[in-house]
PDB file of N, CA, C and O in Angstrom:
ATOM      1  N   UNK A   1      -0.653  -4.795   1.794  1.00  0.00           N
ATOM      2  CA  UNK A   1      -0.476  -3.633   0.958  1.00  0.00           C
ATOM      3  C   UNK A   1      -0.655  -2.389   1.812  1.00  0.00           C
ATOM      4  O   UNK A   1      -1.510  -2.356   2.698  1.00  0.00           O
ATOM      5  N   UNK A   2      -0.055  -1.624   1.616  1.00  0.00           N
ATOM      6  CA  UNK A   2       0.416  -0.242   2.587  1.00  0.00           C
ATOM      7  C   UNK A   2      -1.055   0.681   2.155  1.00  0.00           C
ATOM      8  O   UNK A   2      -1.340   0.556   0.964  1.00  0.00           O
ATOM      9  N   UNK A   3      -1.845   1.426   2.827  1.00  0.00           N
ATOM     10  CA  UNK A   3      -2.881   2.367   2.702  1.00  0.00           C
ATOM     11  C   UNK A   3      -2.831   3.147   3.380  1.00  0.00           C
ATOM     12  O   UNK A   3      -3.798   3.873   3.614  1.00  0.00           O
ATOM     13  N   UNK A   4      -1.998   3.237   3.783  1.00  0.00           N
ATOM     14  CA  UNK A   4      -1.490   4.640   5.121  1.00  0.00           C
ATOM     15  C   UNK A   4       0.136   4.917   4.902  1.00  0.00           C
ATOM     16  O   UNK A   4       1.032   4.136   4.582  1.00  0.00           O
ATOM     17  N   UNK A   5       0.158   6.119   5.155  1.00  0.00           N
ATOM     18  CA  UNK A   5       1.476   6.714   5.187  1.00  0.00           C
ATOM     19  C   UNK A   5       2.376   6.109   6.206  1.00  0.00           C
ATOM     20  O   UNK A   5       3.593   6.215   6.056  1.00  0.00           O
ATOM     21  N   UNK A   6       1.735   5.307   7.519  1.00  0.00           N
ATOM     22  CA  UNK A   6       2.632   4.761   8.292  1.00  0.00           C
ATOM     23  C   UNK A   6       2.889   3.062   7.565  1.00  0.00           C
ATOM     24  O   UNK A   6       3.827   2.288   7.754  1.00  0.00           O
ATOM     25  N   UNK A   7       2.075   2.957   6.994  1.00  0.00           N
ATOM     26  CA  UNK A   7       2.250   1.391   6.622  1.00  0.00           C
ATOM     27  C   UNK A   7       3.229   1.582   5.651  1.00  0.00           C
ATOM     28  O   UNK A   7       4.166   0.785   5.605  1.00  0.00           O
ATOM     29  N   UNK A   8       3.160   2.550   4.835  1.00  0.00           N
ATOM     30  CA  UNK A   8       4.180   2.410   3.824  1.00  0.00           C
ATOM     31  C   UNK A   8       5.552   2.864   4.248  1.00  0.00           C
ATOM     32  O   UNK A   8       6.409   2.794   3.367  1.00  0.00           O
ATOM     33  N   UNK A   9       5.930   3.320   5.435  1.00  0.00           N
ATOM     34  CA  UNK A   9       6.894   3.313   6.080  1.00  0.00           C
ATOM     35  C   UNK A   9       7.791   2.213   6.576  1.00  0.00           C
ATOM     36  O   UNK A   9       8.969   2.198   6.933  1.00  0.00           O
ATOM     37  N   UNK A  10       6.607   1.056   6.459  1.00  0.00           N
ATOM     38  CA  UNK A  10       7.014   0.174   7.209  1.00  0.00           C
ATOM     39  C   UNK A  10       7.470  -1.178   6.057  1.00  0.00           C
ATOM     40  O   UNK A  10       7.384  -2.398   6.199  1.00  0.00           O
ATOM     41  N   UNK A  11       7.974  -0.334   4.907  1.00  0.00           N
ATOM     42  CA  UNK A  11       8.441  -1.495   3.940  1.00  0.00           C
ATOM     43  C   UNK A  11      10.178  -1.136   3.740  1.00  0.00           C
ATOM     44  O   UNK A  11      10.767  -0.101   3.429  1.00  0.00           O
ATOM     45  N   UNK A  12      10.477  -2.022   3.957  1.00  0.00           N
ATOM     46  CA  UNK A  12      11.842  -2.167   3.952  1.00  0.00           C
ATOM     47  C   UNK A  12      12.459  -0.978   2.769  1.00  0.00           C
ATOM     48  O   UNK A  12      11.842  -0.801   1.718  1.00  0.00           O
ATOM     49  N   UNK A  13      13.376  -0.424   2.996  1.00  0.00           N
ATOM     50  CA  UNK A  13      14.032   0.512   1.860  1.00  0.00           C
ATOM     51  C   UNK A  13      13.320   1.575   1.544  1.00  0.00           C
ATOM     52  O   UNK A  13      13.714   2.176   0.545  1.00  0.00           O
ATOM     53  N   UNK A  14      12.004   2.167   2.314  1.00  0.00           N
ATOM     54  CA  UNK A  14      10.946   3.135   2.241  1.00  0.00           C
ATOM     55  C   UNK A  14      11.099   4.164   3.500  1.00  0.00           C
ATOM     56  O   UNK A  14      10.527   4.157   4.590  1.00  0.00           O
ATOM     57  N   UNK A  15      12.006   4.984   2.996  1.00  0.00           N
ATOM     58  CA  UNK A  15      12.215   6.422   4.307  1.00  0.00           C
ATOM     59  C   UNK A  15      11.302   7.513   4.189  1.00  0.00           C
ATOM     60  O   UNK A  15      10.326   7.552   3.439  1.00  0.00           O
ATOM     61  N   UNK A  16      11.730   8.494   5.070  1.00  0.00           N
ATOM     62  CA  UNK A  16      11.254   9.847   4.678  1.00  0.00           C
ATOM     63  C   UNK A  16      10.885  10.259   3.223  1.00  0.00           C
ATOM     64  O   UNK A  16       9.744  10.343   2.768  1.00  0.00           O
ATOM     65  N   UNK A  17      12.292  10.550   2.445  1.00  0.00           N
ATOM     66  CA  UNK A  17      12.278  11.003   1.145  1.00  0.00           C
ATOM     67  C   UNK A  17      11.322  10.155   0.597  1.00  0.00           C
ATOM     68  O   UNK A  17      10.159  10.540   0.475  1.00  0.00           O
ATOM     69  N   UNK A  18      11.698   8.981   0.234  1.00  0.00           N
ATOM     70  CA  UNK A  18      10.275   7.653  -0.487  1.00  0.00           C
ATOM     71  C   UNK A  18       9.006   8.303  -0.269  1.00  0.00           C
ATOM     72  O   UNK A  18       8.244   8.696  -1.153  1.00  0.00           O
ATOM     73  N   UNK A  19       8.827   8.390   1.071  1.00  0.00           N
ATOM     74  CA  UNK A  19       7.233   8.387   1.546  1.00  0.00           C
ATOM     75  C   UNK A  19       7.129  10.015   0.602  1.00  0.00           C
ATOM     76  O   UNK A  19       6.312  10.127  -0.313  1.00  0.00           O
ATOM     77  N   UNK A  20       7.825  10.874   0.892  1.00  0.00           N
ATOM     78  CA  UNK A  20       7.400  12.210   0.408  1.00  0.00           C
ATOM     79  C   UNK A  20       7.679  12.731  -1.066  1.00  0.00           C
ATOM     80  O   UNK A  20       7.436  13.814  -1.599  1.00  0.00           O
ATOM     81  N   UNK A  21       8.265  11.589  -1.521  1.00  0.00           N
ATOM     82  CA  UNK A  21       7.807  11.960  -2.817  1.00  0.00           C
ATOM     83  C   UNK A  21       7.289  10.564  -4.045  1.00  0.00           C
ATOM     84  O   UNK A  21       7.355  10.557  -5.274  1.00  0.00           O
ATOM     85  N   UNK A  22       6.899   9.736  -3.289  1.00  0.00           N
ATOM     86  CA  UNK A  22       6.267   8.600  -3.807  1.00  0.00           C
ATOM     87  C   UNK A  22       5.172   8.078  -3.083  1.00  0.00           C
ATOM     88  O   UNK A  22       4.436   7.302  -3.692  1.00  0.00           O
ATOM     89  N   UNK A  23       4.836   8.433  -1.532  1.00  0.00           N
ATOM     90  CA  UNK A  23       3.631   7.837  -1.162  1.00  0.00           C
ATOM     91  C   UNK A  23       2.440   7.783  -1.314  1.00  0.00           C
ATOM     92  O   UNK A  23       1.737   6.772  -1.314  1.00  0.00           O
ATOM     93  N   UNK A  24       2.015   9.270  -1.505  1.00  0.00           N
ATOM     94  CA  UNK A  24       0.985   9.622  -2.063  1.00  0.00           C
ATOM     95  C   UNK A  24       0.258   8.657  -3.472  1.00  0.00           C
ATOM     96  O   UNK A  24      -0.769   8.005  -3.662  1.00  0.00           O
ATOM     97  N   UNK A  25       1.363   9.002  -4.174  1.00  0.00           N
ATOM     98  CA  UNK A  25       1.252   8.346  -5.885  1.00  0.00           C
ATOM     99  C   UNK A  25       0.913   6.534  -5.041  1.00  0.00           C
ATOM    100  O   UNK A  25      -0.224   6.071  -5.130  1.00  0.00           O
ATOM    101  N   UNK A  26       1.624   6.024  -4.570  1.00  0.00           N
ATOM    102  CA  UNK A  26       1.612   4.376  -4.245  1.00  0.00           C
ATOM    103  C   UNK A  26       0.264   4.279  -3.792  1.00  0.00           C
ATOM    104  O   UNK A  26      -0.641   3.970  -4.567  1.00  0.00           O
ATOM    105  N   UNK A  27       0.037   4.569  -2.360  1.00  0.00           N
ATOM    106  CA  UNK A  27      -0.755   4.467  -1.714  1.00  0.00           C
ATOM    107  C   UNK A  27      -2.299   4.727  -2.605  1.00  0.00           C
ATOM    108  O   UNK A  27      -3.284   3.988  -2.564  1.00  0.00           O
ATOM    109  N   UNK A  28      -2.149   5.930  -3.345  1.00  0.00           N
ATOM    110  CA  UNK A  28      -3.431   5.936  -4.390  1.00  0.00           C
ATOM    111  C   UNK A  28      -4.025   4.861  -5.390  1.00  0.00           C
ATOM    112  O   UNK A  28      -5.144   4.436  -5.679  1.00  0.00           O
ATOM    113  N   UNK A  29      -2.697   4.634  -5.775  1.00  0.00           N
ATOM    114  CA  UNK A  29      -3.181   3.122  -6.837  1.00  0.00           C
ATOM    115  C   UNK A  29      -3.157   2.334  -5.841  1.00  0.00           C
ATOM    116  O   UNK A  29      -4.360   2.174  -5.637  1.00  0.00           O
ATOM    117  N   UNK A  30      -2.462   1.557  -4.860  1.00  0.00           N
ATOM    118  CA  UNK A  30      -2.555   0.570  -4.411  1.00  0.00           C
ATOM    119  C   UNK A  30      -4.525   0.773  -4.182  1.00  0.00           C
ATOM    120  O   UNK A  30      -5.332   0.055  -4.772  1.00  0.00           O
ATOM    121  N   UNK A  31      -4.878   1.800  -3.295  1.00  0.00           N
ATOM    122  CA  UNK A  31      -6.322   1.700  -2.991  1.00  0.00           C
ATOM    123  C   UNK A  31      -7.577   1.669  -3.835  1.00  0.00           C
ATOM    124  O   UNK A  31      -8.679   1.247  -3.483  1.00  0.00           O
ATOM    125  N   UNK A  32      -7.137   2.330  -5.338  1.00  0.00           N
ATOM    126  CA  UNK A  32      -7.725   2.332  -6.530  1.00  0.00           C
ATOM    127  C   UNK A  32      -7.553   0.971  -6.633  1.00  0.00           C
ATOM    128  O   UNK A  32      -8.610   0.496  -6.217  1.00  0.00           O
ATOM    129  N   UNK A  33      -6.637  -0.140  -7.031  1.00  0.00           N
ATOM    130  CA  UNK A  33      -6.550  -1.493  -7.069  1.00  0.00           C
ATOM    131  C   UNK A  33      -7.802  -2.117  -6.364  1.00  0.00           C
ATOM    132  O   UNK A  33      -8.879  -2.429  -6.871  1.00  0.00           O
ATOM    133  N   UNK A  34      -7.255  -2.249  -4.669  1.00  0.00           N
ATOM    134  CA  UNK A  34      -8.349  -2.795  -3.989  1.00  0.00           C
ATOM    135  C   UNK A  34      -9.528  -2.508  -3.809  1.00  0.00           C
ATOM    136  O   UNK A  34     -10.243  -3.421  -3.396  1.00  0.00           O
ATOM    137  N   UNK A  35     -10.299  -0.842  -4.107  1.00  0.00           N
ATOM    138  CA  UNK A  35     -11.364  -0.972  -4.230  1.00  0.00           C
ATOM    139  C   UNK A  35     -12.233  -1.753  -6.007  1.00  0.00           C
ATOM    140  O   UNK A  35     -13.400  -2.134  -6.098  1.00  0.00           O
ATOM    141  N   UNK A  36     -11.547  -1.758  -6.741  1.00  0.00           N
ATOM    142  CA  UNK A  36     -11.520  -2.651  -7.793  1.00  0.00           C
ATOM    143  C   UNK A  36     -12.055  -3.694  -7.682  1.00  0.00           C
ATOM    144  O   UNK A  36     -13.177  -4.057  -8.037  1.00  0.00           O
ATOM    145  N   UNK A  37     -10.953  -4.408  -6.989  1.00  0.00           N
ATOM    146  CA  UNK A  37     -10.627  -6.006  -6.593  1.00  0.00           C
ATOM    147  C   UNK A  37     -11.368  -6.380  -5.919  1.00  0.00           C
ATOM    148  O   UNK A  37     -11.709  -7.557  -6.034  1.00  0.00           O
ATOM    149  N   UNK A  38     -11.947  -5.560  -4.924  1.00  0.00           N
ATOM    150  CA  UNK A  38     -12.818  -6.111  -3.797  1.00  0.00           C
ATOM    151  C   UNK A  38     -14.132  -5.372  -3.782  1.00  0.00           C
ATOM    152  O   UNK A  38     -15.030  -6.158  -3.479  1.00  0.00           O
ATOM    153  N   UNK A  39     -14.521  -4.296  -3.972  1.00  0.00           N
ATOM    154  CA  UNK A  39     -15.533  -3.226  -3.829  1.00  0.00           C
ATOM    155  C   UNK A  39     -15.425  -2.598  -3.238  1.00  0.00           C
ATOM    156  O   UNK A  39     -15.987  -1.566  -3.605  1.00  0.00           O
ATOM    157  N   UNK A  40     -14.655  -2.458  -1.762  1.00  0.00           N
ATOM    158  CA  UNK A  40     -14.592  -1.256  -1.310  1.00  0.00           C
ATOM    159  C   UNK A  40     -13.437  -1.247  -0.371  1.00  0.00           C
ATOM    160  O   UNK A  40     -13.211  -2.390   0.026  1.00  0.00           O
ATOM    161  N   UNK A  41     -12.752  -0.492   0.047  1.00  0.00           N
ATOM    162  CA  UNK A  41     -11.986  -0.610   1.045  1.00  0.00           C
ATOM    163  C   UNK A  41     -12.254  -1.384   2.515  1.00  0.00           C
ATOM    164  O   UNK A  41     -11.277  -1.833   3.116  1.00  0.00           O
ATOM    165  N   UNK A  42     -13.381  -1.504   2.982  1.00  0.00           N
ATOM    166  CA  UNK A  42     -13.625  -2.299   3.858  1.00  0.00           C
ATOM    167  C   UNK A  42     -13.727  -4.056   4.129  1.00  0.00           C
ATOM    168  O   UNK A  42     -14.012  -4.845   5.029  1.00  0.00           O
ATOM    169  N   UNK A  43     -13.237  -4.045   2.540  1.00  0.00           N
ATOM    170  CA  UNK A  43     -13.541  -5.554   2.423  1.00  0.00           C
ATOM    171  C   UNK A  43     -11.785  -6.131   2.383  1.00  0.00           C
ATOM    172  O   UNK A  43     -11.558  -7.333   2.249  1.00  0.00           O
ATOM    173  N   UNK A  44     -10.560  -5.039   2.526  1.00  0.00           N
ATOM    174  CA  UNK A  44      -9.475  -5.353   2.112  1.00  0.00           C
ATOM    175  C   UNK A  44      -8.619  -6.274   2.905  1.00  0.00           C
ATOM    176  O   UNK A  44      -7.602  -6.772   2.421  1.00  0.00           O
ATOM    177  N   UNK A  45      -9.124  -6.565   4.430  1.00  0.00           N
ATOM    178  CA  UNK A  45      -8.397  -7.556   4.649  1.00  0.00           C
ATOM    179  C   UNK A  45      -9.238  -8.899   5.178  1.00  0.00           C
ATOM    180  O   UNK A  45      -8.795  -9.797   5.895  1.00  0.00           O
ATOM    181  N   UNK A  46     -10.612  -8.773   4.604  1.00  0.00           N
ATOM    182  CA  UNK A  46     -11.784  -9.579   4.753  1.00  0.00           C
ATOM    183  C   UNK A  46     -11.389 -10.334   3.700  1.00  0.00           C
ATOM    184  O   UNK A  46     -11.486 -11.547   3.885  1.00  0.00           O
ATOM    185  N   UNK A  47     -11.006 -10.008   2.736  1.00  0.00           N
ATOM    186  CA  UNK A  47     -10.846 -10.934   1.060  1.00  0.00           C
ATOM    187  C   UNK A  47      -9.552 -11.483   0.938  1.00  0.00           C
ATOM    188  O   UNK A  47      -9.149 -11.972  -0.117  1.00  0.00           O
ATOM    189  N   UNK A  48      -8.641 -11.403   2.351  1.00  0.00           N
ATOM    190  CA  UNK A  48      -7.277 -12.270   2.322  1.00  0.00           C
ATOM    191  C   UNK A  48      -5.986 -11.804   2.006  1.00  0.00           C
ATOM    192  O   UNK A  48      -4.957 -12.479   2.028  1.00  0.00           O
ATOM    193  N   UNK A  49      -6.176  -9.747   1.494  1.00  0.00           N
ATOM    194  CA  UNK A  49      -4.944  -9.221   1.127  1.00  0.00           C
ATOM    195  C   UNK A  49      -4.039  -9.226   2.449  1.00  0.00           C
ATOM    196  O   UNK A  49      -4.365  -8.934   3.599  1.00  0.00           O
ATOM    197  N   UNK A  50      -3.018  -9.573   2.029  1.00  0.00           N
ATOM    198  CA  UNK A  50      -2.040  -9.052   3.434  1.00  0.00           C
ATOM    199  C   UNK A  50      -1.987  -7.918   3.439  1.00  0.00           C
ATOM    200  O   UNK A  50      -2.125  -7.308   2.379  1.00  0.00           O
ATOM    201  N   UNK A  51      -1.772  -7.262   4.620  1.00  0.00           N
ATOM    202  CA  UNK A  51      -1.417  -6.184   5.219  1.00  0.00           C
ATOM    203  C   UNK A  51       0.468  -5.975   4.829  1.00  0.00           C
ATOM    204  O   UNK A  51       0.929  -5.115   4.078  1.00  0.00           O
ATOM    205  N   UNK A  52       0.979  -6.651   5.318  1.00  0.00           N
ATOM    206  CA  UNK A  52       2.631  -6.524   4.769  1.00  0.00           C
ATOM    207  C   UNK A  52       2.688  -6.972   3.586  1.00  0.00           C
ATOM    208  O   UNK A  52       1.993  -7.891   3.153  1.00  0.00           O
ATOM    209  N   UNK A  53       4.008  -5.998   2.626  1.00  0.00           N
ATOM    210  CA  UNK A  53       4.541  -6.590   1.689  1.00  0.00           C
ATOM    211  C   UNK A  53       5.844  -5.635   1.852  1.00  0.00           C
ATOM    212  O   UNK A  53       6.080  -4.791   2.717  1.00  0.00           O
ATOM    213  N   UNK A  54       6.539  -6.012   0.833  1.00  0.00           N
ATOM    214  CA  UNK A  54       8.235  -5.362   0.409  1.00  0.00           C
ATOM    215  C   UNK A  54       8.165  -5.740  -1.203  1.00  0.00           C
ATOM    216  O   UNK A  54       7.799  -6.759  -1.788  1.00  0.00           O
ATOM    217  N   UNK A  55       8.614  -4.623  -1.602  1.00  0.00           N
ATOM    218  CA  UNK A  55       8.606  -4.569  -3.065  1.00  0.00           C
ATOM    219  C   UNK A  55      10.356  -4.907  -3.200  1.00  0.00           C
ATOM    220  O   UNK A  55      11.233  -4.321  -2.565  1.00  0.00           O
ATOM    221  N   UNK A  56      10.583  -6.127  -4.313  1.00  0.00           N
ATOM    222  CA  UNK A  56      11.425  -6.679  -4.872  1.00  0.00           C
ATOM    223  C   UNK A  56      12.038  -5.695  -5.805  1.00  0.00           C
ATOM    224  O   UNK A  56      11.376  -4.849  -6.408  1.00  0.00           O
ATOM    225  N   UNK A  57      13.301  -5.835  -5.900  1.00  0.00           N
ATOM    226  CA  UNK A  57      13.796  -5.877  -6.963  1.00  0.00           C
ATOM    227  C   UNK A  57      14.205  -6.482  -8.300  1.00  0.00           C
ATOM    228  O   UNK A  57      14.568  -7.619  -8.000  1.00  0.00           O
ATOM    229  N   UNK A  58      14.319  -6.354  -9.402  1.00  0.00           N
ATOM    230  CA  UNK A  58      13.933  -7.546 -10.680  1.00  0.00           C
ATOM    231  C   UNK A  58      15.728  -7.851 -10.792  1.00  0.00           C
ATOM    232  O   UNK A  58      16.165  -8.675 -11.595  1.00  0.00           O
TER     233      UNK A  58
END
């Protein structure tokens, strides 16, 4: 899961425009999620989340 502006760069179909007017918003919930899920951000790739993903289309 992307927590940086460069990680979320690094998902397929995610450019400039994406990052600048959706990264912010992503990257916030995604980290709201994992501190949730796990307790804190430091535990996020201790508890088995991957680091990569690509968001599907339905």
């Amino acid at each position: 899961m992307p927590i940086s502006k460069s990680e979320f760069l690094e998902i397929s179909g995610v450019g400039k425009n994406k990052l600048k007017n959706y990264g912010d918003l992503f990257i916030n919930v995604i980290k709201e999620y994992i501190d949730k899920s796990t307790g804190s951000q430091e535990n996020t790739y201790k508890s088995g989340i991957k680091k990569e993903y690509s968001f599907k289309k339905n």
